[in-house]
N, C-alpha and C positions, 0 to 999 in steps of 0.2 A: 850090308844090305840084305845079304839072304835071311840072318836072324830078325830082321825089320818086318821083312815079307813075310815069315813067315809067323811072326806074331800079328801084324793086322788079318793075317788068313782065322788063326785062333779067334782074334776079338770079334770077326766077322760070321763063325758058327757059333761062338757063344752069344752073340746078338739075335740073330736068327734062330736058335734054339728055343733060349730064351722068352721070344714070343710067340712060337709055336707052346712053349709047356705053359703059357699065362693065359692065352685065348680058349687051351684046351680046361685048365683049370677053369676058367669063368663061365664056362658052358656046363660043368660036370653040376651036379644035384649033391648037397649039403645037409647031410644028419640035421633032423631039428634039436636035439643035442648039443652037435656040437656049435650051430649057430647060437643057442642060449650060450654056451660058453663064451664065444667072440663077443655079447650083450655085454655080461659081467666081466669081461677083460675090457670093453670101453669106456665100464665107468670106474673100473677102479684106475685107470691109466688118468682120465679126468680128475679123478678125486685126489689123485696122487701129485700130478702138474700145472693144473689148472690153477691160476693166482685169484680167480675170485668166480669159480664156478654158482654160485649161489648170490651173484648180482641181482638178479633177475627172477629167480623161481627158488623160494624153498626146497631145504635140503629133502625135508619129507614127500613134496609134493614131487620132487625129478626123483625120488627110489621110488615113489607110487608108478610113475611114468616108465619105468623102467623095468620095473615087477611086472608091471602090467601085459607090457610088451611080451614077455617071456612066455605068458601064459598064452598067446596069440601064435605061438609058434611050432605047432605041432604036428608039421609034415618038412619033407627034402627042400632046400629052394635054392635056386643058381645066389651064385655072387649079385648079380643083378638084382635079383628078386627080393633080395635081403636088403640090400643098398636103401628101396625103397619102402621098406618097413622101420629101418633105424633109425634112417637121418632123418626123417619127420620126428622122430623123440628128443637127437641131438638139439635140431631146432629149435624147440623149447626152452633150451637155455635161455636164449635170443643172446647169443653172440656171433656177428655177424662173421669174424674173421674164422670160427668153429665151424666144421664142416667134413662130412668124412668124402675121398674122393669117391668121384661114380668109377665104378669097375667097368668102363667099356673099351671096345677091341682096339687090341693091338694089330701095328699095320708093319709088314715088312719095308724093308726099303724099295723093293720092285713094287711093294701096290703104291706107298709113297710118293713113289714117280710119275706113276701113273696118274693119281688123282691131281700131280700138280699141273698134268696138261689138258686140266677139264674146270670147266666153269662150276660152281656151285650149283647145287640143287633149290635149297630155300635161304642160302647165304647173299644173292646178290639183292637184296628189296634190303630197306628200311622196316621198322615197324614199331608201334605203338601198343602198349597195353593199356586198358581201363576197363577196369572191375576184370568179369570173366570174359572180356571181348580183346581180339587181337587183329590191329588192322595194320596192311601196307600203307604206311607213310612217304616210301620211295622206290621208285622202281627206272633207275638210270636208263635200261636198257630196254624198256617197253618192253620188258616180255609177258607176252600174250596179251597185250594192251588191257596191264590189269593199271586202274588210274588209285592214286593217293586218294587215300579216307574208304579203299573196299575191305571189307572188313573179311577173315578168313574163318570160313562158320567150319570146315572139317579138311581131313586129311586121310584120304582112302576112307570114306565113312564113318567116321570117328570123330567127332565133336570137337574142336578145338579149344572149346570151355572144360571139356573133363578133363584135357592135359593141361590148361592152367589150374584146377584146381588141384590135381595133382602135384605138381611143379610148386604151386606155391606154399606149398607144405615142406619143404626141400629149403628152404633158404630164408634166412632171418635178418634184421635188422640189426643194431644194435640198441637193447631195450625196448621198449612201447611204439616207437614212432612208425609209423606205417608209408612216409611217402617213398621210402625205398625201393618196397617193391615194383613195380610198373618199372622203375627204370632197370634193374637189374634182372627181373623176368624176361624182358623182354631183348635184351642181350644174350642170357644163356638156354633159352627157350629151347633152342633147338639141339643145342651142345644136351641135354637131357634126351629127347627126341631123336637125336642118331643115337648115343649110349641105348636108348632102350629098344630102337628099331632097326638098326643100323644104317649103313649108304646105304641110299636108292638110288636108281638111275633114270627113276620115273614115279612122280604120283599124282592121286588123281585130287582135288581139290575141288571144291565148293564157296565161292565167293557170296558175298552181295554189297550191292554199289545201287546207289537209290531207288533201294526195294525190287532192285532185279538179282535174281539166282544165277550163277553160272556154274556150270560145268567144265573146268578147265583141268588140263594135264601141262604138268613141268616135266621136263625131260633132262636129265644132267649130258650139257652140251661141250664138245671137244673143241680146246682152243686154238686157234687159225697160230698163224706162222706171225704172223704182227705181232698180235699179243702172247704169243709168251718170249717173244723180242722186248717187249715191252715189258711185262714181267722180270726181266734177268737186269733191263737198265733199272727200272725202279731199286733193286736190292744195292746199286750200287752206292756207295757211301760219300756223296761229296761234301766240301767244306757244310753247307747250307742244311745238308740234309742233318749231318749231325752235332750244327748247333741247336736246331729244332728238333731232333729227336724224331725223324720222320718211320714211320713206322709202313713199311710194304704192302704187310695185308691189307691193310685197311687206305691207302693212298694217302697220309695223311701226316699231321704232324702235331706229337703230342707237346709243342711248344711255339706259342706264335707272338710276335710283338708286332703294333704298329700303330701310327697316330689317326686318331678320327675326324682331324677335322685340317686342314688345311694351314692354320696359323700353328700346330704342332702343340693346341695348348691340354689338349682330352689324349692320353695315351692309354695304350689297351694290350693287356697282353692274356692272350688265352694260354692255359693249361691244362690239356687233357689228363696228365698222370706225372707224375712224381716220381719221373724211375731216376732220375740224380743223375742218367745219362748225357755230359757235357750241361747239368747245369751250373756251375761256376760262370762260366764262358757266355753261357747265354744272358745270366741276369748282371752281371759287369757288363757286360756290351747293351743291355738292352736300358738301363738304368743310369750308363753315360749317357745315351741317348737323349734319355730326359732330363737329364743336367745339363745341356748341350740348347737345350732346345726352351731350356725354361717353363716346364709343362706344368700348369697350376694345379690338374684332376689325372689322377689315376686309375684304371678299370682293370682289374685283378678278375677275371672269369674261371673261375675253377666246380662251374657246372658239370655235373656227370664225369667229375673225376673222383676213380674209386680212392684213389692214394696215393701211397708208396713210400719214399723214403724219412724219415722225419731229419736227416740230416740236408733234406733239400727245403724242406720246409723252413727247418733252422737258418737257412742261407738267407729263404724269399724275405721271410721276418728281420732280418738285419739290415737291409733294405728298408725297411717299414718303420723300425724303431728310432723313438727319440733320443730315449734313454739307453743302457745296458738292461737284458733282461734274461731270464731267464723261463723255456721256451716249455718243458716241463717238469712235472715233478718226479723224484727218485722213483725209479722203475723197481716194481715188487714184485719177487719171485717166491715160490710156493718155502725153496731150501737153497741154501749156501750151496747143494750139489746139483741141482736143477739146471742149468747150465751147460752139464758135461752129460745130457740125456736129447740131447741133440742129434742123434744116429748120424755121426760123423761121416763114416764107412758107407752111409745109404747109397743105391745105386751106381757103385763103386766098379767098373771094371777089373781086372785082374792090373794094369797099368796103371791106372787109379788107384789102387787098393795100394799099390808097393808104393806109391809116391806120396800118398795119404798119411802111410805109416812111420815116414821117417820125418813126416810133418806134425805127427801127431802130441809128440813132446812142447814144441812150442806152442800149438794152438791148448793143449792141458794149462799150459803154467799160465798162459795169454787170460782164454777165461778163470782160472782161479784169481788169479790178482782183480778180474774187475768185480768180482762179488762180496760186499761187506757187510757186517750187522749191524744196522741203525741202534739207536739209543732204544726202541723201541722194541729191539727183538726180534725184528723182520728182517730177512734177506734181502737187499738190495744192488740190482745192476750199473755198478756206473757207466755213464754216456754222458759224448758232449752237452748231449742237447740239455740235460739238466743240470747244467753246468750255466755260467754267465756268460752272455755271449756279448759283445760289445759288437753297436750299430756301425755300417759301413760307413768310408767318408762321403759318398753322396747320396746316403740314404736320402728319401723323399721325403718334404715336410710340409707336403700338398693335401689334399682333398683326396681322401682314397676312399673307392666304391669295392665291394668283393661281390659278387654273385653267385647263389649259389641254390642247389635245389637236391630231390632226394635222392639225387644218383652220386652228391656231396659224402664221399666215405675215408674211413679210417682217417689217413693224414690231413684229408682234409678238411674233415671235423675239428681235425685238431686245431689246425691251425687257423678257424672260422671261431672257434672258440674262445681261445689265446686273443686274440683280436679285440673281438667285442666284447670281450672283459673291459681292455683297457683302452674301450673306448676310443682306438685309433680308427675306426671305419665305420661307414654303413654298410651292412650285410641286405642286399636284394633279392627277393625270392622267394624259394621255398625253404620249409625245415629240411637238414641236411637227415643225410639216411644215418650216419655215423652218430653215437651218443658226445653229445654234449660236453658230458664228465668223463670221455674217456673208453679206452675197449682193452681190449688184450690181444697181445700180438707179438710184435717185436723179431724175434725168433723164436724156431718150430722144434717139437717135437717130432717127428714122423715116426708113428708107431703101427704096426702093421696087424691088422686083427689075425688070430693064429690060423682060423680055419677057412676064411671066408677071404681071406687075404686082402684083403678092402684097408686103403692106407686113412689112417685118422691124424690127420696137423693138426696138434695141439699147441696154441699159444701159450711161450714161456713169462711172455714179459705182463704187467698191469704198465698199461699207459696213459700218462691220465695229462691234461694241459695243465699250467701251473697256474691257476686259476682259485674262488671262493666254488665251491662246487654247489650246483643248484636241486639237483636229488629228484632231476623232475621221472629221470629214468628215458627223456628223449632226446631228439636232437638239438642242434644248434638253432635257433629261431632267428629268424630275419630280423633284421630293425623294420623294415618293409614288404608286407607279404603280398607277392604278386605270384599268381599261376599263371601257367601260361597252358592253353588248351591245346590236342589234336589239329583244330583247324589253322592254328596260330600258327604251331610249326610245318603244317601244310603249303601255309601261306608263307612261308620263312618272315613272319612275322616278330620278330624278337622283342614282346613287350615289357620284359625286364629291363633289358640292355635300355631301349625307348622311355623306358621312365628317369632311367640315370641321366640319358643325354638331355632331357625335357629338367630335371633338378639340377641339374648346370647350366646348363642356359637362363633359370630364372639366377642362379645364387651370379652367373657373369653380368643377367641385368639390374642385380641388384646395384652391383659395386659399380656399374654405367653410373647409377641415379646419385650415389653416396660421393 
């Protein structure tokens, strides 16, 4: 026990040290030197693992973008300051899952505590983006009785339109298609917004709500004795919680099933995200259900879901399918040793590190056996998913609807893709954010630029659906293109969902009249 104690004391000053020497680093000022260094150490790291850096933009035109850059950089600049000089050229790429992280503050575990027993500053509203305007779409707790649809014209006198245009230079699609951003702007808005200004405890804000200005102040407010009681039951994990995958922060559950109409014959199952958490369990239960119940129409809603596993998506799909299929195609890697560039060791404690290392033989021999050279010459990762997967035995052989719009990313492109290839669904909505043909991803590189220390995740894998590929360079397109507006969701108006139920109701009066 006393060697126990006194190693958590160790792991406890190296924690703490630790982010005292990163916040001191992230505030210190940066040789223009040696930030040009960190530039050309980003792109040969890219040039070196990236499986198809040059999807999207000419090799000559991202060195001109790059060159360029270099020439722009001719004084000191914090990590910060850099951050938002680079990733606007990463961008460029336009691959979505590409991205270098933002270097903002690290918190010890006394401030950690501290901010969990306080309310959000600009985290409790909802909100909307279109074009360069940002409005509250919700505000649960009427604070300062600002109402849905007031739109947020500055923040401490600063324009709210320069930090969207700012911001949307920071984050990319995959290829051309543009409905992405609004939805994913308006998610990480502010995660950019604390990184470059930090916690406030207080700011002053500038509305307008049917041509009237206000002058309001949010105050980050301390939470009462209920709610962080409330707080500590929510994290607790019951049966229910972790078939749906209910997620704390957010009150919510990134996995929902249930029937829409009373005779059990319309079923509906929402999916915020694809993290593979207890999904076996959930789509067997949720999918006897519908065998159980005889359900003629399916409603698959995987709106404003970014992704996540493609071995969950392989699951949903087998459920779907008639046949055996196969869900993509052979995963493409830069080299046979690409793979093993993985920074295993990354943030590794001294106990991690020693248990890392005696694991590290079998995760070596693990990844070398799954990398082969196709007939073609290229290095390829195998995985189940590109493999044949044979359909479950009560897969559905109903009328299936999917929904989807541009907050529709990575896995979910994929598997909105795979689909409406083969003609199993109608796709409602909007074009997905995610490419059509495919992104990169899979597994990360985490490579650390040397001077600026800013971490860059470079995707090892090319993942593409197994699909004819269309080369259009955007998203997934709907069979049925419906948007839905600001006021729609105001109104929790849902007129995609409303069109599917109104195209079933006519194809059940059809079969009435037949």
């Amino acid at each position: 026990m006393k060697y126990f104690l006194t190693l958590l004391f160790v792991l406890s000053v190296f924690s703490c040290t630790s982010v005292k020497k990163y916040n001191e680093q992230r505030l210190s000022l940066i040789p223009p030197e040696k930030l040009r260094e960190d530039v050309d150490f980003a792109y040969r790291k890219l040039q070196e693992m990236h499986p198809n850096l040059n999807w999207y933009i000419s090799k000559n035109e991202l060195d001109f973008k790059f060159d360029s850059l270099k020439t722009t950089i001719n004084k000191p600049l914090t990590s910060t300051q850099f951050y938002f000089k680079l990733q606007p050229v990463i961008a460029k790429i336009r691959e979505g899952h590409l991205s270098l992280r933002i270097p903002a503050k690290r918190f010890s575990k006394k401030e950690i505590k501290a901010l969990k027993n306080k309310k959000g500053l600009f985290g409790r509203f909802e909100y909307h983006v279109e074009d360069n305007h940002l409005y509250f779409i919700e505000n649960k707790d009427s604070i300062q009785n600002i109402k849905p649809g007031t739109e947020l014209l500055s923040i401490n006198d600063v324009p709210v339109s320069d930090y969207l245009k700012k911001y949307r230079e920071l984050i990319s699609s995959d290829g051309y298609n543009t409905t992405f951003y609004p939805y994913y702007l308006k998610d990480v808005f502010f995660n950019f917004f604390v990184a470059e200004k930090g916690i406030m405890d207080s700011a002053k804000i500038e509305t307008l709500y049917n041509n009237e200005r206000k002058i309001l102040t949010l105050k980050r407010e301390s939470k009462n004795k209920t709610e962080i009681e409330k707080d500590k039951a929510e994290k607790k994990r019951t049966p229910e919680k972790k078939l749906n995958d209910y997620v704390a922060s957010t009150s919510s559950y990134n996995r929902n099933f249930k029937f829409l109409d009373k005779d059990s014959t319309i079923a509906y199952m929402k999916i915020k995200s694809f993290s593979r958490t207890f999904s076996d369990k959930f789509y067997k239960e949720s999918f006897a259900k519908i065998k159980n119940a005889e359900s003629s129409y399916l409603i698959i809603d995987i709106r404003e879901n970014y992704g996540g596993s493609l071995y969950e998506i392989n699951q949903l799909y087998s459920y779907l399918a008639p046949e055996p299929f196969v869900l993509i195609k052979p995963s493409q890697l830069v080299s046979r040793v690409t793979p093993l560039k993985t920074n295993y060791f990354r943030k590794s404690n001294p106990l991690e590190y020693t248990y890392k290392s005696l694991a590290y033989p079998g995760y070596f021999l693990y990844q070398a056996l799954n990398v082969y050279k196709g007939k073609d010459g290229i290095a390829y990762y195998k995985m189940k998913e590109n493999k044949s997967t044979k359909p479950k035995d009560n897969a559905f052989k109903g009328k299936v609807y999917v929904l989807i719009n541009g907050g529709s990313f990575s896995a979910s492109s994929i598997i909105s893709s795979k689909l409406k290839f083969d003609k199993r669904v109608t796709l409602v909505g909007e074009e997905t954010g995610g490419a059509n043909d495919g992104t990169v991803a899979g597994f990360y590189s985490y490579q650390k630029l040397p001077n600026s220390k800013i971490d860059l995740p470079i995707g090892l894998l090319l993942v593409q659906p197994n699909i004819n590929f269309q080369n259009t360079q955007k998203g997934v397109v709907p069979n049925v293109e419906i948007d839905q507006n600001m006021q729609d969701i105001i109104d929790k108006k849902d007129v995609q969902l409303d069109w599917v139920k109104s195209d079933i109701q006519k194809l059940k009066d059809n079969k009435i009249q037949d």
